[in-house]
N, C-alpha and C positions, 0 to 999 in steps of 0.2 A: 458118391451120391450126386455130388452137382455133375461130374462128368456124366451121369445118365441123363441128368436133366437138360444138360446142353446138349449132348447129343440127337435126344427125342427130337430136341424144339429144333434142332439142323436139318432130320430126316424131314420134320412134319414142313418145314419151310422150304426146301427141296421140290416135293412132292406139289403143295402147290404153288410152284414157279412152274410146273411141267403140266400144270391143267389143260386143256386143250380149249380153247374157245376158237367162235367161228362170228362172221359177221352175218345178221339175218336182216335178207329185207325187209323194208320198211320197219325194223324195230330197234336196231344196232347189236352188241356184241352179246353173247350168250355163252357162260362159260356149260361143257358139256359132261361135267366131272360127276354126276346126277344121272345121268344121260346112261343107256345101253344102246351102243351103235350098232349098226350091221350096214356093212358095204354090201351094196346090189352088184353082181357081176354078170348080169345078163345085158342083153343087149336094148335096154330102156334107158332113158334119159333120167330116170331115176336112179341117181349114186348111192346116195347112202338113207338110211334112216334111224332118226336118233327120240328113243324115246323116253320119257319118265314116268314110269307107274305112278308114282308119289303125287307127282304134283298133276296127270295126266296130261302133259304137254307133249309133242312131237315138233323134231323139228327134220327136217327133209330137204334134202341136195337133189334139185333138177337140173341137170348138165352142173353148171359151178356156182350156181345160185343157191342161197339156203332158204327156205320160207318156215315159219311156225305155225302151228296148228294148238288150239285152244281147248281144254276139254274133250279129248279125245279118247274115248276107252283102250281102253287093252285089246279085245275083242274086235277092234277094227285095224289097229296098227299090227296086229298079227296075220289079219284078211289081208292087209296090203303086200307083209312080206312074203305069206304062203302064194299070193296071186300067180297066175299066169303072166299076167301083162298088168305089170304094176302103173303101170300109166295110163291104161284105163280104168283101173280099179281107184286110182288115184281123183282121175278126173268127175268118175259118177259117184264116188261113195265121202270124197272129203274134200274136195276144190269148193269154192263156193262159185256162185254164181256172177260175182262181182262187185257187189255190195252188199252180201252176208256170206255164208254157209254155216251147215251144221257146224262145222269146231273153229270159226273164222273167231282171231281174236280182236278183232273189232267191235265184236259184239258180246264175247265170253273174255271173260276174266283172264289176265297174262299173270302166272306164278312170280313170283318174287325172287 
């Protein structure tokens, strides 16, 4: 019995030493274990994008930069990945303007 129980708490302590977190501008580290990634492999400055139903946060790789996006549905981070040209779908559907946008977290709530 205690060997199950030591064992567990090795597997569960293991697993998160191996979380993956990334640095995001302007907010710092974000671990992504929460997170459902998808690498972009087309030919966009958009790398990757990582989102959480739960909490509806997005966070997104342009060239090796990562930004996060606030309150963002489902419904749109799936427009992004389906898109043609994710960098303009990017730029007119969820970038803000510069000092807001629809899902800018400046202005919406950052999950915990």
């Amino acid at each position: 019995m205690l060997r199950s129980i030591i064992f567990s708490a090795l597997v569960l302590s293991c697993q998160a030493a191996t979380a993956e977190t990334v640095q995001v501008k302007y907010h710092g580290v974000v671990a992504l274990d929460a997170f459902a990634c998808t690498d972009v492999r087309d030919s966009s400055d958009v790398s990757r994008i990582c989102y959480d139903n739960v909490e509806r946060y997005m966070v997104i790789q342009l060239k090796t930069t990562y930004y996060y996006y606030c309150e963002i549905d489902a419904a749109t981070v799936q427009g992004l990945q389906s898109a043609t040209s994710k960098r303009q779908f990017f730029e007119t559907r969820i970038r803000g303007s510069g000092a807001d946008g629809p899902f800018d977290c400046r202005t919406h709530p950052i999950p915990n």
